[in-house]
C-alpha positions in Angstrom: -76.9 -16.9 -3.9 -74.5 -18.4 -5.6 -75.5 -17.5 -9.0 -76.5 -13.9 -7.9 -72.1 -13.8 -7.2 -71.7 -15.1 -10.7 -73.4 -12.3 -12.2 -71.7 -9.5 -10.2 -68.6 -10.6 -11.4 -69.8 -11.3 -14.8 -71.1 -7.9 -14.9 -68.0 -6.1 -13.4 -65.6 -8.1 -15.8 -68.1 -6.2 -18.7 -67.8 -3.1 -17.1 -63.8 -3.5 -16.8 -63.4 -4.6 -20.7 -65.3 -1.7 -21.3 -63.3 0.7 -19.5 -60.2 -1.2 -20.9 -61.7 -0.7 -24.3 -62.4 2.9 -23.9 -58.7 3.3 -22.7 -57.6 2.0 -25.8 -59.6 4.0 -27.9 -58.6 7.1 -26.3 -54.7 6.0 -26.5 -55.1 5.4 -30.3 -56.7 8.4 -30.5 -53.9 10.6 -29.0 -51.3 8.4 -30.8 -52.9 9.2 -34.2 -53.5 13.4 -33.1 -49.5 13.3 -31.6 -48.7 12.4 -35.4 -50.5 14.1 -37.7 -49.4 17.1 -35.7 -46.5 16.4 -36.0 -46.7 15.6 -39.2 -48.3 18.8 -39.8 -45.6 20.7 -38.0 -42.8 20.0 -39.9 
C-alpha cells in the first residue's frame, strides 16, 4: 500500500513538471512571436 502511494505521487509530480514544462515552452514561445512582431512592425 504504501509503495502503491509513492508512485501516485511520483507519477503526478511527472505529470505536474510536464505541464510546468509545457507552460514554459508556450510562454517562450509567445515572448519570442510578441518580438519579432514587433520587431517586424516597426
Amino acid at each position: 500500500m504504501q509503495r502503491e502511494d509513492t508512485n501516485a505521487v511520483r507519477e503526478h509530480r511527472k505529470e505536474s513538471e510536464a505541464k510546468k514544462q509545457s507552460h514554459k515552452d508556450k510562454f517562450v514561445y509567445h515572448l519570442i512571436a510578441g518580438y519579432v512582431q514587433f520587431f517586424f512592425w516597426k
